[in-house]
Residue, then its C-alpha position, 0 to 999 in steps of 0.5 A: x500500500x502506497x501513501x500519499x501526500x494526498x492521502x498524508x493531507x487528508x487525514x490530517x485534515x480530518x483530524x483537524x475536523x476531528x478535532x475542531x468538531x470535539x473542541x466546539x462540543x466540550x465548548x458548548x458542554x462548559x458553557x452549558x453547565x455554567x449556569x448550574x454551577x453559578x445556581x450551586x454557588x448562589x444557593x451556597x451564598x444564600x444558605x450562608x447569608x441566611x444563617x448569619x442573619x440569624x445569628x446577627x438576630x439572635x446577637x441583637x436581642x440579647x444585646x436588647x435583653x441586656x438594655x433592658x435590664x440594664x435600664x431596669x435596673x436603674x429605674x430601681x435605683x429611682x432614675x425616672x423620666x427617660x429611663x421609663x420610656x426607654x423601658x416602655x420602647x424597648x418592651x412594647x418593640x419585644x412584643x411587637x416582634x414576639x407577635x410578628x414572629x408568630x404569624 
């Protein structure tokens, strides 16, 4: 069997086509699945955002139970005036939240 250059050129040109045909398929597999993958990685984001939330909730009202004790404390102590509306604002904001945590 004799080759040719012919022949030499041909089947490099179809190897080329080969290649440039399997080189557009894995192109269009990655850029196919991008968008699943940025949806894995927003969940991600977001199941964390969620989470921090939560403990930035939980941090704040512990912080605001420690004001009011605190402005409790000095209403007992006979300081007046802006110590009980600080106390009434406080407690009525805690009962607010209490019943709009509920629904």
């Amino acid at each position: 069997m004799y080759i040719s250059i012919e022949t030499i050129i041909t089947a490099g040109s179809l190897i080329a086509a080969l290649g440039v045909i399997g080189g557009m398929l894995i192109a269009a597999y990655r850029f196919f699945r991008k968008p699943d993958e940025l949806e894995r990685r927003i969940e991600k984001i977001r199941k964390t955002h969620e989470e921090d939330i939560r403990k930035i909730n939980e941090e704040q009202c512990l912080i605001t139970y420690g004001l009011l004790a605190c402005l409790k404390g000095l209403k007992e102590q006979g300081c007046n005036g802006p110590v009980t509306d600080g106390i009434n604002k406080i407690e009525k904001h805690l009962n607010k939240q209490a019943h709009d945590m509920e629904e």
